[in-house]
N, C-alpha and C positions, 0 to 999 in steps of 0.2 A: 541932288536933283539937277540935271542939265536944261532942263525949260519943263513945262506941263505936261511931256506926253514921253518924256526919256528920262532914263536917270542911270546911274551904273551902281553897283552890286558888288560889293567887296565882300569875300570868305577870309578870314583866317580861320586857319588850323593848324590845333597843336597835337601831336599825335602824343603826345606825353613820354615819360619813362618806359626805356625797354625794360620788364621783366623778366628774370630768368628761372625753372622751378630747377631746386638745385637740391630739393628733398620732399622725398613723397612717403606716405605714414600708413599702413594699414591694420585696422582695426576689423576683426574678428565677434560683432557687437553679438551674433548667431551662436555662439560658440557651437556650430554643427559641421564648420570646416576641417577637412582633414590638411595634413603634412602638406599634400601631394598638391591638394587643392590651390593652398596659401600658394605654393612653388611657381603653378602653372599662370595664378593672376599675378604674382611679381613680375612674372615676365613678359606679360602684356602692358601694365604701366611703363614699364620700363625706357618702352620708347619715348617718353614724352622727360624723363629725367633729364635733367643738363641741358633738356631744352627753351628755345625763350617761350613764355606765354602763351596757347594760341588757344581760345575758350572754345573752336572748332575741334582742335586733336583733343582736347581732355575731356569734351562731349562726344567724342568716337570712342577713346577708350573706356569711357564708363561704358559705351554699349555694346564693347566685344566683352566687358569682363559680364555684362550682365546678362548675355547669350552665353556668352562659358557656364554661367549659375546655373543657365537654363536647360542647357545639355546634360548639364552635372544632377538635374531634377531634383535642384535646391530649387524652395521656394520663399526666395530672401530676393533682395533689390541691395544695389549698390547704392552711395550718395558721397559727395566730395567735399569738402571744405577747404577755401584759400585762408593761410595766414601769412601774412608779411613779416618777414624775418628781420629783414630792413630795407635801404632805400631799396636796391634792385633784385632783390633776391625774392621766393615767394616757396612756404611750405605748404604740399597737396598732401593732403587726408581724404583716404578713400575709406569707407567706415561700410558695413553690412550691416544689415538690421530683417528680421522677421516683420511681414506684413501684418501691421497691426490690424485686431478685429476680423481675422479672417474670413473670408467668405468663399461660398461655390457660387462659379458660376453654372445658374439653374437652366438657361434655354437662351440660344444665339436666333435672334430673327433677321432673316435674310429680305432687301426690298427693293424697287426699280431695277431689277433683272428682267424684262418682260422678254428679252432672247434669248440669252447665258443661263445655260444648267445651273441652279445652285451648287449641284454639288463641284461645280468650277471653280465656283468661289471659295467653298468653303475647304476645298484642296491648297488655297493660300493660307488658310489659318492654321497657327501653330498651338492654338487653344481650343477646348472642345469644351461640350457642355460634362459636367463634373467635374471637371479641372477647378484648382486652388485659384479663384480672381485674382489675376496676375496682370496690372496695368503696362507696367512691360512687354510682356508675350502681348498684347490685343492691340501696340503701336506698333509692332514690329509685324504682325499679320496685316494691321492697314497699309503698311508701307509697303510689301509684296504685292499686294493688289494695286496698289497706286499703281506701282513699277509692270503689272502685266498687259498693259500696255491695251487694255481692255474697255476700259473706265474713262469718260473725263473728268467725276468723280467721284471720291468716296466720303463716307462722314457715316461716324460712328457716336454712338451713345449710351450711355449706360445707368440704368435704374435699376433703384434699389425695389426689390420685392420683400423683404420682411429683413431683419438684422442675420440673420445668415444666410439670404440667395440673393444676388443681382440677375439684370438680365442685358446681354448686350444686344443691340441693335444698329445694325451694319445696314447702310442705303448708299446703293451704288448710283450715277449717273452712267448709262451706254451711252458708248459713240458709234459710227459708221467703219468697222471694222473691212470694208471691201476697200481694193485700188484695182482700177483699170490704168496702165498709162502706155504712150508709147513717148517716143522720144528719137532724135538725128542728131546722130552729132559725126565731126568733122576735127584732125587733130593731125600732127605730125607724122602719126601711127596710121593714117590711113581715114575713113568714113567708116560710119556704123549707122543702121536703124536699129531701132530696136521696140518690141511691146513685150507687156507680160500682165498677167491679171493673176492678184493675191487677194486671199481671205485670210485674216486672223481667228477667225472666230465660227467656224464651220461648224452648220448644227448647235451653235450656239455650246459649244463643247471646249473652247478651245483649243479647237486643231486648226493648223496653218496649212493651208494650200497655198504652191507658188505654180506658175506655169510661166514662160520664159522664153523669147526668142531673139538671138542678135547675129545680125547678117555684118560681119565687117570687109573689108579689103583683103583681111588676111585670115577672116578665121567666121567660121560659121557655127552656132553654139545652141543648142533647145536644151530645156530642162525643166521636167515635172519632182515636183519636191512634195512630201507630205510629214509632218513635223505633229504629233499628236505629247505635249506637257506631262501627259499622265498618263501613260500606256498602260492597261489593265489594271486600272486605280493602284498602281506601285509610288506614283511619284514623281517617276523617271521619266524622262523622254527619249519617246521612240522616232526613228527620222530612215524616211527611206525614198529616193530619188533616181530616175532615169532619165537618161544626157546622152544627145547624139551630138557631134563635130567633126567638122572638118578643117582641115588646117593647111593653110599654103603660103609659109611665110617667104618676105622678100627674100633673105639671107639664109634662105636655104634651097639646095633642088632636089627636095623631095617634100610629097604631101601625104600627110595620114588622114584616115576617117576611121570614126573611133564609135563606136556603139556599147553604151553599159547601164547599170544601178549597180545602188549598193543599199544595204542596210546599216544604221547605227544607231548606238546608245546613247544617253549622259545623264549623268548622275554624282551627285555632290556626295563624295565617299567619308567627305570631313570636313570640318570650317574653309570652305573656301574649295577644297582641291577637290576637281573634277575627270573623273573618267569617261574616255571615249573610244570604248569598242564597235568595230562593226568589219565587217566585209563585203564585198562588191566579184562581180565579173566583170569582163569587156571581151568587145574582140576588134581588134585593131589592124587596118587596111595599110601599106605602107607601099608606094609610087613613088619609084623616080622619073627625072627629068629626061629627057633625052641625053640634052649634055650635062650629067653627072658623070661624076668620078665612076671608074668600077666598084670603087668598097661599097659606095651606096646601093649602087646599081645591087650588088648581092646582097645587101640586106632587106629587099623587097619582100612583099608577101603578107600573107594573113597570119596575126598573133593570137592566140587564145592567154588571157591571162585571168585568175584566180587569185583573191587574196584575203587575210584578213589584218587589221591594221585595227592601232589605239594610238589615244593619247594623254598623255596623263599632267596636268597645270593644277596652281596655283592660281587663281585669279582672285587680286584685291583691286581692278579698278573701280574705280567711283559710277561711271558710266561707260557705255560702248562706245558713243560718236562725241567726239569732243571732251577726251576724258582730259581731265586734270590732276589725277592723284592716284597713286597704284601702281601694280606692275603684274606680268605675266610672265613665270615660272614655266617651264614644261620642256618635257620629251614625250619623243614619238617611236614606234617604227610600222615598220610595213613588210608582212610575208608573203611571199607570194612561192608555194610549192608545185602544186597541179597546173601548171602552166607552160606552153613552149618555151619559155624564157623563165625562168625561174631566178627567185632573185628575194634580196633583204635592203630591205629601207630602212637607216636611222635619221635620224633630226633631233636636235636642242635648241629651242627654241625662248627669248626671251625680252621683254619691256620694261620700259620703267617710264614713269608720267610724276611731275614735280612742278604746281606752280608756285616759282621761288618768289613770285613777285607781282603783283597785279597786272593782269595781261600778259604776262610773260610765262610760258608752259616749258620748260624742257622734257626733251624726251629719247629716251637712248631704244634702239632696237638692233636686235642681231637672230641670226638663225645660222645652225650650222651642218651640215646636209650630207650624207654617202648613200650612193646606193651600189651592189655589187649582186653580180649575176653567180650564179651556181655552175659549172662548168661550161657555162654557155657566155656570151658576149651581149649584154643589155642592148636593148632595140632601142636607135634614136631617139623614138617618142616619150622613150624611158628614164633617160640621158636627163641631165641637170642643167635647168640652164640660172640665169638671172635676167630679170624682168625690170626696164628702166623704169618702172617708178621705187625699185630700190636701189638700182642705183644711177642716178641722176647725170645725166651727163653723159649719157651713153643709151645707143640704142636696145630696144627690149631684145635678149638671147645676142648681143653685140657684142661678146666677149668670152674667151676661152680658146678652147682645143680648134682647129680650124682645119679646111681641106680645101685646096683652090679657095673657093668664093662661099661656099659653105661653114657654116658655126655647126657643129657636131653634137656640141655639148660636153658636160664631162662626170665623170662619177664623184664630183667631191666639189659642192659649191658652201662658199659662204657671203655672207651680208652684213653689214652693222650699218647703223646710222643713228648720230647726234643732231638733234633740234631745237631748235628753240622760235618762237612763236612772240609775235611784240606785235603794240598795238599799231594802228594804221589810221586811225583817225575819222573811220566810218560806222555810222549808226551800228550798235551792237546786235539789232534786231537784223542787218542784214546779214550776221550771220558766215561774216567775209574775212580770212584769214590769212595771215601775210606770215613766214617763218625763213629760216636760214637754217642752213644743214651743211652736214661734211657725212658724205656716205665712201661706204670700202666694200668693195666685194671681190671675189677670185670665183673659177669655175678652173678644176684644173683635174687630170687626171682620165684615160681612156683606157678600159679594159683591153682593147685589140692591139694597141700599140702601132694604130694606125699615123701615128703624127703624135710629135712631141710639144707638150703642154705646159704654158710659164706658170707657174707658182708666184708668178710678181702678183702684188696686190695692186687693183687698180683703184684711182681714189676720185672725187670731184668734190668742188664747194660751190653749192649757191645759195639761190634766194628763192621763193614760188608764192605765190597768189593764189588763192581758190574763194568761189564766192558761189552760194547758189542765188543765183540773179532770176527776175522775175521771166526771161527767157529760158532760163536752164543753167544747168551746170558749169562753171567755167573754171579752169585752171590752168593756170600757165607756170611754169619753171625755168629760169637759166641756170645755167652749170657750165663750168672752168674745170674739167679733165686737170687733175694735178700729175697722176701716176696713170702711165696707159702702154699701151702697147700697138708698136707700127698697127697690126693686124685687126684690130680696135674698131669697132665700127661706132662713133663719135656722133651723138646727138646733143649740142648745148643747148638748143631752145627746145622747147616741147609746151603742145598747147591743147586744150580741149573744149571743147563748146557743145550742149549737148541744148535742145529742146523739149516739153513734156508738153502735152494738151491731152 
């Protein structure tokens, strides 16, 4: 005590002995597993072998090995057992066992939906009524529902009705599934207004409607989006959107307007890995400058393009915005035949998210880009460029193949970036993120053989701040250009400040 009204407050803490699991045990208690079965669950534990301790990853992998049971349409549960080998070591026992006393469940009651179809809800569950009482499957369907973004919440119960039927009962809390907003913001890049009104929860069906308008300095952009989860109760989501722009950047003298939709799918074809087919048209306006080059000058005029395009990933992150663990897997490409300019798009695309350490997130990102015309010469608009928020330190399209004073773009871009994210010393609820980074990207390559194109990689290191603050959005970046080229158009600070009411 320092007088009656102060005193100070000492923690100690001992974080104890690191353990290491350095052998993991499986028991087959069911005996209903096949060869193939045993194969496929060693190699899910596996990752956690020679690892140290973490009661987080061996409470993951008991719930992918017990979704593998569940695909497999075993109706067993996993369960684990630590034993100490000695001081730092620890043996994991993963053991199966049949659901003792089995039960059906007889009737799912659905309640506080007074907007939401049930049958919305109950397209999250992965249990039905007749189904073996599986307390597994009916966490793993409240957790989908948590996660649909629908709910502020759920809470589930389950009674017994005689020694062989239970009955579960699921009561949801709604929320306010609409946003109106608009928002100004002001940046390096130029000003932007911007509004847009979204619905999650249309018809109470959950289908998304988005509607979208942003006037910037350099580029003018609308866009109607409609995103239906369950398209003709398949499962799937169905997603189809129409986008007009215009486009008139500093670092270039010519401007396109662009008028299209497309259609698409997605669907989880396997644990985790999802497919994204769809196709689109456009038709595309392309203006030059007075004083432009000739090559531009003759690539003027009206494009008709046609295409159909996928994509095909892996996704294990944990979360969308502020993910901490996981990584994203995929390619892509993009065809485009019945079209004046005819042409093939690939991409390989890919993340990884690791926090090694309380507050501290790394994160590696790269993507790797061609696209090539069919006896024709890709249209500008078509061209590849790179965008300064991937790579820092340089202006957005500020790098590659060049003409006079114009960036062209080029048929072959790449990007990587390394991060990491440390704390800052401000309230966690604001929500305010400090990181450092090393990004590389190249744009290199011109089908016309208009102007010769470096293959240098160009590089930058910095730091960036972002915070959504009770004004609005803000984030700011510096960058130190390591690797560049005279022709380079060189942005080290970059800033943005956005308002919403």
């Amino acid at each position: 005590m320092l007088d009656d009204k102060k005193a100070d407050i000492i923690y100690s803490i001992d974080s104890g002995i690191k353990y290491k699991i350095n052998e993991i045990i499986f028991f087959d208690n069911s005996k209903s597993l096949k060869n193939k079965n045993i194969i496929e669950i060693k190699k899910i534990y596996k990752k956690i072998l020679n690892k140290d301790y973490n009661l987080t990853k061996i409470n993951h992998v008991q719930k992918l090995i017990n979704d593998y049971l569940r695909r497999e349409n075993f109706d067993l549960n996993l369960n684990f057992v630590e034993n100490k080998k000695n001081k730092n070591n620890i043996i994991l026992s993963f053991a199966t066992e049949d659901f003792k006393d089995k039960k059906i469940l007889d009737k799912i009651e659905v309640s506080g939906n007074s907007m939401t179809d049930e049958r919305v809800i109950r397209n999250y569950l992965i249990i039905n009524e007749g189904d073996i009482f599986n307390i597994s499957k009916i966490k793993t369907s409240i957790d989908k529902l948590k996660g649909s973004g629908l709910f502020s919440d759920v809470r589930y119960e389950i009674k017994k009705i005689d020694n062989s039927y239970v009955l579960l009962s699921i009561k949801v809390s709604e929320k306010p599934t609409g946003e109106i907003a608009a928002a100004a913001g002001a940046g390096t890049n130029g000003a932007t207004i911007s509004g847009s009104f979204q619905e999650n929860n249309f018809l109470g069906r959950g289908i998304k409607i988005l509607s979208t308008l942003n006037i910037g300095t350099e580029k003018i952009f609308g866009k109607l989006v409609y995103s239906n989860p369950d398209f003709r109760n398949t499962g799937n989501t169905f997603n189809s959107s129409f986008f007009i722009e215009s486009n008139e950047y500093i670092n270039a003298s010519y401007q396109n307007k662009l008028i299209g939709f497309d259609f698409s799918s997605s669907y989880e074809i396997y644990d985790k890995i999802f497919l994204n087919p769809g196709f689109g048209l456009d038709m595309d306006e392309v203006t030059a400058n007075e004083n432009s080059s000739s090559l531009i000058k003759s690539r003027e005029g009206d494009y008709f393009t046609s295409k159909i395009f996928y994509n095909l990933s892996k996704n294990t992150k944990n979360r969308e915005f502020q993910t901490t663990d996981g990584f994203v897997l995929g390619t892509g490409q993009e065809l485009s035949i019945l079209s004046d300019i005819p042409y093939l798009n690939n991409r390989i695309f890919g993340s990884y998210y690791n926090e090694y350490q309380n507050g501290f997130v790394a994160s590696i990102k790269s993507k790797l880009e061609n696209i090539t015309g069919f006896n024709k010469d890709i249209k500008f608009s078509d061209r590849l460029f790179v965008q300064s928020s991937n790579l820092r330190g340089f202006a957005s399209r500020g790098i590659g193949p060049k003409i006079n004073d114009d960036f062209i773009g080029g048929n072959y871009s790449y990007y990587g970036s390394l991060s990491s994210t440390f704390p800052n010393g401000l309230p966690e609820k604001w929500n305010a993120i400090t990181n450092v980074f090393f990004d590389t990207a190249n744009v290199w390559g011109v089908d016309d053989n208009s102007t010769d194109s470096s293959n240098k990689i160009r590089s930058s290191i910095g730091v960036g701040f972002s915070w959504i603050s009770p004004l609005g959005p803000i984030a700011i970046t510096y960058s130190e250009p390591i690797t560049k080229m005279d022709t380079d158009d060189v942005e080290q600070f970059n800033f943005k400040i956005g308002s919403a009411f």
